[in-house]
N, C-alpha and C positions, 0 to 999 in steps of 0.2 A: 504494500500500500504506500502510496507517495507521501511525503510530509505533509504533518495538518497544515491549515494558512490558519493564519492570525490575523484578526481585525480588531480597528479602533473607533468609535464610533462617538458620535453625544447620545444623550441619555435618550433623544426622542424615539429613535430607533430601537431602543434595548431590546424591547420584548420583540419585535417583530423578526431581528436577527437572530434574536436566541433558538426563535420556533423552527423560521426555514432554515437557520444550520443545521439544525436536529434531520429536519428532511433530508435536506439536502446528503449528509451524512449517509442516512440511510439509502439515500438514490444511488451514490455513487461509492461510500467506504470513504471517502475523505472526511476528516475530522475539519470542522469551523470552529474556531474561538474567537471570541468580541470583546474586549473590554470596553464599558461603556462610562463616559464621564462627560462632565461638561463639555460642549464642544471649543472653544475659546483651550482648553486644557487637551483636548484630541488631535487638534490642530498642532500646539505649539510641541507634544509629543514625536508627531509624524515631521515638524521642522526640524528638531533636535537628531533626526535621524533612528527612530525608533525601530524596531526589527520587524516592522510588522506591512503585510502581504496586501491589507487594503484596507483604505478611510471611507467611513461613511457620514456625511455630515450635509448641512446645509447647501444648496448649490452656490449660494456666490460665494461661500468660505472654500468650498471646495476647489472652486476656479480661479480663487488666489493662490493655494495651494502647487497649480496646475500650472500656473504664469511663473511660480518659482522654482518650479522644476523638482515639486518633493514628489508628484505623483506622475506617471505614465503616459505622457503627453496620448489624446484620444483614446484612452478608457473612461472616459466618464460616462456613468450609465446612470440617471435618472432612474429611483428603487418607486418613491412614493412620496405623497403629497398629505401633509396632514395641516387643518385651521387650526383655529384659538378657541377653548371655549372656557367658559368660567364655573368656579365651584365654589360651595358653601362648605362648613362640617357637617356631617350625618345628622338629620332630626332637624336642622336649621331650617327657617324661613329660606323659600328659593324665589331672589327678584323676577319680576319683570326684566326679561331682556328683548323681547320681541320685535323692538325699535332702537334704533341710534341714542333718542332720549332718553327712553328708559334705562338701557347702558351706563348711560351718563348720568340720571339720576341715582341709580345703584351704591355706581362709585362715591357720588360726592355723600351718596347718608351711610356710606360703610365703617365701620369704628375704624378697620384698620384693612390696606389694600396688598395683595402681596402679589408681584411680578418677577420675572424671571432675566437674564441675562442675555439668553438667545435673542430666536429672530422674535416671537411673541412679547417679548419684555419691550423689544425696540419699537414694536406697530402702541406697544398702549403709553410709551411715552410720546409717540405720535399724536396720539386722540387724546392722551389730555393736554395737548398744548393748543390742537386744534378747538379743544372744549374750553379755553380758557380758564380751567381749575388745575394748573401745573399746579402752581404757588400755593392754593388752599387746598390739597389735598397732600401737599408734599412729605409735613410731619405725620401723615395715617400712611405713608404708602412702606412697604418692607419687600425690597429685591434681595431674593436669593440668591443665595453664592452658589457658583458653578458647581454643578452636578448635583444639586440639593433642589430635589422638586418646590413647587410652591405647594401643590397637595399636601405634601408633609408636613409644613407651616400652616397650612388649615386643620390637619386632624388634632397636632398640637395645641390649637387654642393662639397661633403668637398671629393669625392674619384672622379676621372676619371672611373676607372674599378672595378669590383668587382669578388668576387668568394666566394658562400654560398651554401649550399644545395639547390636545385631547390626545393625544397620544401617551403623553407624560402622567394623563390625570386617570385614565380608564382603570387600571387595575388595583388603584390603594387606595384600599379601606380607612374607613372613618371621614369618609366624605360624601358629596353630594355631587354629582353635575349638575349644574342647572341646563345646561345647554351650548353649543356654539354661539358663535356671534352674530346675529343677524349680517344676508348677505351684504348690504353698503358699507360697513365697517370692518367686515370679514378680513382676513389676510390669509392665504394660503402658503405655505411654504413647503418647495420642494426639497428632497430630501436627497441626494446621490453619493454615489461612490466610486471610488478610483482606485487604479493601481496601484501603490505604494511605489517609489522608486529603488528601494531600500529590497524591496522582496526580490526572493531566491527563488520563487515557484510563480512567475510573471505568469505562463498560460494557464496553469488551474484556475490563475484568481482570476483571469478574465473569462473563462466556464465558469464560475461561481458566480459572477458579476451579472452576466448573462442572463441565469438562472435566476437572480433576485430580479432581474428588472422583467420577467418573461409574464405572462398572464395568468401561467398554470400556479402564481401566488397572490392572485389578487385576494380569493378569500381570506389568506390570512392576515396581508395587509387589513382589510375592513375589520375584521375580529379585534385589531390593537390600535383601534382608532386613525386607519389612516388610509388614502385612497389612495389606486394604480395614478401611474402616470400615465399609463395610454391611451 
């Protein structure tokens, strides 16, 4: 059997990689491994020269990535597409988010707001500057540090509301979705993965690659909060 590959990825992806490795493994006898963390931290791993076969993370981190020469010039393959959606704790009141205002009413009567580092974190400090409540919401608002769900600051009790990639937020307990974001405010973010420059097993990983962006895993993509690309 050939050497496993090894991947590095952000958190959005975790569950979705963990499952079709396990497939995939089984498809072929090749073992997958994913270490998953912040992506800002997956990144500066794969620049540091990390030993690993392929990144998976945001596309335009990935294609700065791609312009510095750390991943495999044209392997980039678009995996999947996941939005923003917001959460309460378990048993909590779930707002109104139906509408852009209500959104933004939410926000501004929330004890305390918790966002995220990523591409998600980036669109909602977008909307509240477009809402005019940067400033009056700034001492409620709590961004998590890389690779620390904002879910998790909800089950804790340290945020009232949250907003992460529904990707991030599907599987841990002690919370609530309320739902995505209505689509005008919506953000979509793609998800892809590359070659690593640094790997030893260049054509596996681009059969593996292949494999993650193919159709025959779009179910599982939906199962972990997150849509095909095609």
């Amino acid at each position: 059997m050939s050497a496993a590959l090894a991947g590095v990825s952000s958190m959005a992806t975790k569950h979705v990689l963990a499952e079709l490795g396990e497939v995939y493994e089984e498809k072929t006898g090749l073992r997958v491994s994913v270490e998953s963390m912040g992506g800002v931290d997956a990144a500066a791993r794969v620049r540091a020269g990390g030993k690993y076969d392929f990144v998976a993370l945001a596309s335009d981190a990935l294609a700065k990535l791609e312009t510095e020469g750390h991943v495999v010039a044209g392997t980039h393959r678009d995996i999947a597409r996941s939005g923003i959606a917001m959460a309460v704790a378990a048993g909590a009141h779930a707002p109104d988010i139906s509408t852009e205002e209500a959104v933004r009413d939410a926000v501004v009567n929330a004890r305390t707001i918790g966002f995220s580092t990523g591409p998600s974190g980036k669109h909602l400090e977008f909307l509240f500057r477009k809402w005019g409540i940067a400033d009056t919401i700034g001492p409620r608002l709590r961004q998590a540090p890389p690779g620390t769900g904002v879910g998790s600051l909800i089950a804790r009790g340290e945020v009232a509301l949250g907003f992460q990639q529904l990707s991030e937020l599907i599987h841990l307990e002690g919370i609530r979705i309320v739902g995505p974001l209505p689509p005008d405010i919506q953000s979509m973010t793609t998800f892809s993965a590359a070659v690593c420059a640094t790997s030893a097993h260049r054509d596996q990983a681009r059969a593996l690659l292949q494999f993650l962006s193919s159709s025959v895993t779009d179910d599982s993509k939906r199962r972990h909060g997150m849509e095909p690309c095609g």
